[in-house]
N, C-alpha and C positions, 0 to 999 in steps of 0.2 A: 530564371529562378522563380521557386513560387513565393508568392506576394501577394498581401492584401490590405488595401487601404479602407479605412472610413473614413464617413465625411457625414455632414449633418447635422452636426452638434453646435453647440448654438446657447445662449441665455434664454431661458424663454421664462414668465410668470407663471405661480401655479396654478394648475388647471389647462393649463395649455399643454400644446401639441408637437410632436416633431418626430420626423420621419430618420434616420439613420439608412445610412447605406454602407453594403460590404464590398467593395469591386476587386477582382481577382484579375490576377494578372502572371503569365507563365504556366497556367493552368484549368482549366476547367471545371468546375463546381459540379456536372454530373453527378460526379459521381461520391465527392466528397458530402459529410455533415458538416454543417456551418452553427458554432454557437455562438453566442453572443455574453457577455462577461463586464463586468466593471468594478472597479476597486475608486473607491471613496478613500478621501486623507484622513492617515492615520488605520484603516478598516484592510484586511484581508480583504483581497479579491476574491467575486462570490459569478457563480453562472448565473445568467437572467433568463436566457432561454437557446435553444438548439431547434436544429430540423432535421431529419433525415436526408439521405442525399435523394428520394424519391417524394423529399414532401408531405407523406403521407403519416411520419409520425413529428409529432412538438413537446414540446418541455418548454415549462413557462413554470418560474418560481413564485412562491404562494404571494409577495410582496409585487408582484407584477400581472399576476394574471386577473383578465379583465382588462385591463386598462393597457397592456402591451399584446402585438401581434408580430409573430415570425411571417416572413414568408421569401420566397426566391424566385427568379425569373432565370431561368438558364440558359434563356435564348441572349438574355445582355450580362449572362458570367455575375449576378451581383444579386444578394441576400438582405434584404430588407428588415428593420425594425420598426414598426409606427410603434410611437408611444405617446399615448391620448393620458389625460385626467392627470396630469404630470405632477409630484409631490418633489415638497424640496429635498427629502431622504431620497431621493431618484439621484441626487446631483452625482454625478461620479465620472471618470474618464472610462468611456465605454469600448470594449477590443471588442472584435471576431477573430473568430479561428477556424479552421479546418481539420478535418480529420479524416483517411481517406477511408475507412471502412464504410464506413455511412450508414450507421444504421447508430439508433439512440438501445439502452438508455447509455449516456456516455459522462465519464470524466475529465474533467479538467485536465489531468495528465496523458489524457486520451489523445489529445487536441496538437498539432506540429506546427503548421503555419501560423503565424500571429501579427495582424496589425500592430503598428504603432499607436492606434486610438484615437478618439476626438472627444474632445470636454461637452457633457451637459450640465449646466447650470442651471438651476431652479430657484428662483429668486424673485421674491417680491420687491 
């Protein structure tokens, strides 16, 4: 079945750093887009950023760009988030999804496969 965990999430202070991982499982990320998404308590869940399933195009929301980087290794099936200069409005349980068309610009309801999440926390 397809499947995809994150991991990486963590308390970290702001200003600081943390790397997110997307790793797929029952299937191979070739060919799909991978976005990335988080909903903060109380907040609608909102997209942070997506890739094409070739890499070659990104989407990064106005509240993260700069300071967040997509990217994927497809040799280890797993979609990458650094997120540098970390703000406490960052704090949120952060998903990846899948989508197999692979190509941006893409919706949320675009999106099929869907982690269960992992908590970042931003806290001084």
């Amino acid at each position: 079945q397809l499947q995809l965990v994150e991991s990486g999430g963590g308390l970290v202070q702001p200003g600081g750093s943390l790397r997110l991982s997307c790793a797929a499982s029952g299937f191979t990320l070739d060919y799909y887009a991978i976005g990335w998404f988080r909903q903060a308590p109380g907040k609608e869940r909102e997209g942070v950023s997506c890739i094409s399933s070739s890499g070659r195009s990104t989407y990064y929301a106005d509240s993260v760009k700069r300071r967040f980087t997509i990217s994927r290794d497809d040799a280890k099936n797993t979609v990458y988030l650094q997120m540098n200069s970390l703000k406490p409005e960052d704090t949120a349980i952060y998903y990846c999804a899948a989508e197999r068309t692979g190509g941006l610009p893409l919706m949320e309801a675009d999106f099929g496969a869907w982690g269960q999440g992992t908590q970042v926390t931003v806290s001084s």
